[in-house]
C-alpha positions in Angstrom: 230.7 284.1 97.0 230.0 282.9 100.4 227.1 282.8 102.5 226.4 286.0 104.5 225.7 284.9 108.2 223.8 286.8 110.8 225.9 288.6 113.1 225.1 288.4 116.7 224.4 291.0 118.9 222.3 293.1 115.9 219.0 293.4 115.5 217.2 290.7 113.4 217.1 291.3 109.4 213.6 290.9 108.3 212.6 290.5 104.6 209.2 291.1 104.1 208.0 289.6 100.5 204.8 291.5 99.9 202.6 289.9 97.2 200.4 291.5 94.5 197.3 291.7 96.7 199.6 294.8 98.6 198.6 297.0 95.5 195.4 295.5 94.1 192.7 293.2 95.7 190.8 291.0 94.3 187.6 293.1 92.4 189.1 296.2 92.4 190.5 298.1 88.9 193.9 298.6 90.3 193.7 303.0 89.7 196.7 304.4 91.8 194.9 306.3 94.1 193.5 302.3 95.2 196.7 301.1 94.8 198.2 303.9 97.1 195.5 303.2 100.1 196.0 299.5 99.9 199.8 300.0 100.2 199.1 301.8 103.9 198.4 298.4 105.5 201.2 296.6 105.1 203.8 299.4 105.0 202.4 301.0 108.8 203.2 297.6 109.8 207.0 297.6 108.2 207.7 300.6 109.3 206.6 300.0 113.0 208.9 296.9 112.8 211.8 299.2 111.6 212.1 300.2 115.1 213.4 297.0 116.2 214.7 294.9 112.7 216.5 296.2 110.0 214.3 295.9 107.0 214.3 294.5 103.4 211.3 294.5 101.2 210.4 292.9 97.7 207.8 292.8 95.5 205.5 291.9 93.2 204.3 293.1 89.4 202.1 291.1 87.6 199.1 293.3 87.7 201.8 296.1 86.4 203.4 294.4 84.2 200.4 292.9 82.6 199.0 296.3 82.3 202.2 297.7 80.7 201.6 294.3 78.4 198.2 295.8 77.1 199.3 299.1 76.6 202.0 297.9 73.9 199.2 295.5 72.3 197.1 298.8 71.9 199.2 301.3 70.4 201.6 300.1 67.5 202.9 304.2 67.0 206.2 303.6 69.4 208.4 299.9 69.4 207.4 297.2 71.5 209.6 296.8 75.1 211.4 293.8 75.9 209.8 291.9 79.3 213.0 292.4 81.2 212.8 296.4 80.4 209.1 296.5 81.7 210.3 294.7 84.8 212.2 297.6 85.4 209.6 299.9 85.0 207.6 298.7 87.3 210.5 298.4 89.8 210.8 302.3 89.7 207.5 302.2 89.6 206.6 300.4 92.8 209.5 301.3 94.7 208.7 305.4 94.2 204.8 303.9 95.8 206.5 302.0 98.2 208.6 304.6 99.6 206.5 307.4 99.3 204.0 305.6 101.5 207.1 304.5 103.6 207.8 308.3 104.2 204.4 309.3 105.4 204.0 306.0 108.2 207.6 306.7 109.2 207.0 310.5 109.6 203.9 309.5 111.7 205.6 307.2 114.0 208.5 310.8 114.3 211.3 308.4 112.5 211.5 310.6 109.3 214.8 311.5 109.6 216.3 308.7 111.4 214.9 305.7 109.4 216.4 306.2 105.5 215.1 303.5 103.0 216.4 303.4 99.1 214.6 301.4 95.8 217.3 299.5 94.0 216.6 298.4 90.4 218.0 294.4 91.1 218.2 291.8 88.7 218.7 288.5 89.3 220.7 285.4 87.4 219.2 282.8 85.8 220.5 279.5 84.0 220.4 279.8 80.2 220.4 276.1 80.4 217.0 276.3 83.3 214.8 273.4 81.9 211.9 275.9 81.9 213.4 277.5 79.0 212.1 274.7 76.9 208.5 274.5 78.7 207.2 277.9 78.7 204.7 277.8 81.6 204.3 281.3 83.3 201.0 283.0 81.4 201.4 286.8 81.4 199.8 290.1 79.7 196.8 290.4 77.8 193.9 288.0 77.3 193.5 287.2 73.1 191.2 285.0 71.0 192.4 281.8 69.5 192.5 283.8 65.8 193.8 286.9 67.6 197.0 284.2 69.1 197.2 282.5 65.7 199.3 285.5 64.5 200.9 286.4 67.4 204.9 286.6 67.2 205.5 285.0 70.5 203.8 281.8 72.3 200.6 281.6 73.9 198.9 279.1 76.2 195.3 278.7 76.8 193.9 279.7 80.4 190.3 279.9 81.4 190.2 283.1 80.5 191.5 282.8 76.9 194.8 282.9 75.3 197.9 284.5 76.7 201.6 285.1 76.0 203.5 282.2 77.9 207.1 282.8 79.1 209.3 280.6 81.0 210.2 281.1 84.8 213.7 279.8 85.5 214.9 279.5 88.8 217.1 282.0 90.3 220.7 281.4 90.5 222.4 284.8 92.4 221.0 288.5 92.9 223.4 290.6 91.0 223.4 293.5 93.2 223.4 291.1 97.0 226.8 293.4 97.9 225.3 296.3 97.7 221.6 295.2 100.0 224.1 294.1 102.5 226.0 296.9 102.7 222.6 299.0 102.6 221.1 297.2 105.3 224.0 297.1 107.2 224.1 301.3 107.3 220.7 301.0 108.6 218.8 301.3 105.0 215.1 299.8 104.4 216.1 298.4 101.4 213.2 298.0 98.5 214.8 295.3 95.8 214.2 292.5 93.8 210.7 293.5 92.2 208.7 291.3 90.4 211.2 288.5 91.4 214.0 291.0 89.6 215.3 291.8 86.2 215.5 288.0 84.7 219.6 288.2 83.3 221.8 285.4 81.9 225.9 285.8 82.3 228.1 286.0 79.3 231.5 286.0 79.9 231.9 289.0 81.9 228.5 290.6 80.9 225.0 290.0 81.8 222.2 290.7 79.0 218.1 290.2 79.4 216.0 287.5 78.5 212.6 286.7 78.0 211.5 285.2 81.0 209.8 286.1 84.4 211.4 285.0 88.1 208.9 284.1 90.6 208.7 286.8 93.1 209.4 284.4 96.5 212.1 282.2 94.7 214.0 285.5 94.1 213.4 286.2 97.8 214.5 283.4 99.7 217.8 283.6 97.2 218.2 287.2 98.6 217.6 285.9 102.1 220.2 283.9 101.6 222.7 286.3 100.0 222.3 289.0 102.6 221.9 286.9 105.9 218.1 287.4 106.2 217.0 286.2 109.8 213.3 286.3 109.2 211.4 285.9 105.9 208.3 286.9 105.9 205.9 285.9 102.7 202.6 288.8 103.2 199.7 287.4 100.6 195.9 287.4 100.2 195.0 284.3 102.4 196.1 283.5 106.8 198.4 281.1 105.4 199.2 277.5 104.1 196.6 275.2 104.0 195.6 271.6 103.8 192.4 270.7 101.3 192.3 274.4 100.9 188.8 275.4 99.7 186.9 272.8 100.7 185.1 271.9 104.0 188.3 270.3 105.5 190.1 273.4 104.6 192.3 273.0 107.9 195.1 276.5 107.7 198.5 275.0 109.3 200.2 277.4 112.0 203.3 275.4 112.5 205.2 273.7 109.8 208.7 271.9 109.3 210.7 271.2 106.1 210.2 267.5 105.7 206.4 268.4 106.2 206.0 270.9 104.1 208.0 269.1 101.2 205.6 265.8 102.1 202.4 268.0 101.6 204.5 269.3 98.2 204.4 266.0 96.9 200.9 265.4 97.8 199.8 268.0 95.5 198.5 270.1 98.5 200.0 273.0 97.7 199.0 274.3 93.9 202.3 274.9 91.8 200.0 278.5 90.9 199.3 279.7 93.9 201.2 278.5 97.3 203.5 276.2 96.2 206.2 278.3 95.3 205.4 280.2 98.5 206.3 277.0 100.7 209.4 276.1 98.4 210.5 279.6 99.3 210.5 279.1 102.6 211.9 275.2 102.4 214.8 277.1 100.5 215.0 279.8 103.3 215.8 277.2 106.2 217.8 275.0 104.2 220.1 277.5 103.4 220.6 278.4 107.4 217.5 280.8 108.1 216.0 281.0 111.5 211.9 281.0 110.6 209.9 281.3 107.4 205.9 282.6 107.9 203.4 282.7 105.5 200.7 285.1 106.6 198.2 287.5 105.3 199.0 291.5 104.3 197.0 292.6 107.3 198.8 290.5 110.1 202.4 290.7 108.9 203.2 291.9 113.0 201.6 289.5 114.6 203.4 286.7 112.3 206.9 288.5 113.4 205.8 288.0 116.5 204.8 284.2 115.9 201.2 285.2 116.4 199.9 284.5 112.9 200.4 282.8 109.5 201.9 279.4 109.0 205.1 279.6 111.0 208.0 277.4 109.4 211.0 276.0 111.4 213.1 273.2 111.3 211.7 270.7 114.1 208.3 272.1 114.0 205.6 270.4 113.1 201.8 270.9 112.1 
């Protein structure tokens, strides 16, 4: 399938990717009632935007996930769930939060009724053949003891918490449902999709079935970004943005960044593979594939990045 080009003359598509930290900060238990006030910040800000960009949003679920994880290891009275089926619970899950608290900012702002927005359950093609299928490296669910692991039936790493089930993230290759976001957006729809990086799927023949594997949440994006024509890609997490010698006293937070840069910095080791590194591939894969600007920003200034105010701002020609 081709590439889906902005069209001139509309208003901007902006796909906001919003991290965990939108539903649960660091400290808290993650109840829904905290879950629900957290979501207010970054989704007053979205739906102000709406005004003037046409919206996308994704997602992410590990805190859900992990939780829906812990519940199976405690009750063994009803079958365990495959990982790509609690995907899409929490999909439904989050997007009902999402929109709910969608509804009430819109409805404040007197756009209920003239801004629509949907949740679409997405999943998202991966290569059976992905190298990370034989180096499970993504550690998920429930903390266990070394005898507790022993006679586990899957595979577990150790962390520094303990041991935990370790599944493999494969790149994505193609967002199953990219035809119908477009034609969503393009009716004027604030499209919710691709939670949790999306239902993980592999192609067989002319069918698609689950596998046991997680996508990373901003990989998934920037392949939707470039599937749907997204003008602006927005990356909303806990910190201002990318950083050089981050946590330490040279700690030096980057406002302007281009690709050969930020693929130099990469290398360097500057940008953790756990934390921003697949944050800053996103948006290297964003402007590669024709995308205006990629910004890396915190939850609570996701406007003010829009507006170039905030965050690391990445462009081609840019530089730090």
């Amino acid at each position: 399938m081709p590439k889906s080009k902005p069209v001139p003359g509309k208003p901007e598509t902006l796909l906001v990717a919003l991290g965990g930290n939108a539903l649960i900060r660091k400290g808290q238990e993650g109840t829904i009632r905290e879950q629900f006030e957290n979501l207010v910040v970054p989704i007053r800000q979205i739906a102000r935007l709406s005004r003037t960009h046409r919206i996308v949003i994704t997602h992410g679920n590990g805190p859900q996930v992990g939780n829906l994880l812990l519940q199976q290891e405690c009750c063994s009275q009803v079958p365990r769930l495959p990982l790509e089926i609690l995907v899409a619970q929490t999909q439904g899950q989050i997007g009902y939060m999402i929109e709910s608290t969608l509804d009430n900012e819109l409805m404040k702002l007197g756009l209920d009724g003239k801004r629509f927005f949907v949740t679409l359950l997405s999943y998202v093609v991966v290569d059976e053949k992905d190298p990370a299928f034989q180096n499970p490296s993504k550690p998920i669910g429930p903390v266990f003891s070394r005898e507790e692991a022993l006679g586990l039936p899957y595979a577990t790493v150790r962390t520094p918490a303990g041991y935990r089930r370790v599944v493999a993230s494969p790149k994505p290759v193609t967002i199953v449902e990219k035809r119908e976001i477009r034609m969503l957006v393009d009716m004027g729809f604030i499209v919710i999709s691709c939670g949790g990086g999306g239902i993980p799927v592999v192609k067989e023949s002319r069918t698609f079935h689950g596998v046991d594997a997680v996508i990373d949440k901003d990989l998934a994006s920037a392949k939707l970004c470039e599937e749907i024509g997204v003008d602006v890609f927005v990356i909303a997490t806990d910190v201002e943005g990318a950083a050089l010698w981050y946590g330490t006293p040279r700690q030096r937070f980057l406002s302007r960044l281009n690709p050969e840069e930020a693929r130099k910095y990469l290398q360097a080791g500057e940008f953790p593979p756990g934390s921003m590194g697949p944050k800053v591939e996103a948006a290297i894969q964003f402007l590669d594939s024709g995308g205006k600007r990629a910004v890396i920003t915190s939850i609570r200034h996701i406007e003010d990045a829009v507006a170039g105010k905030a965050g690391t701002q990445l462009t081609r020609g840019d530089s730090a």
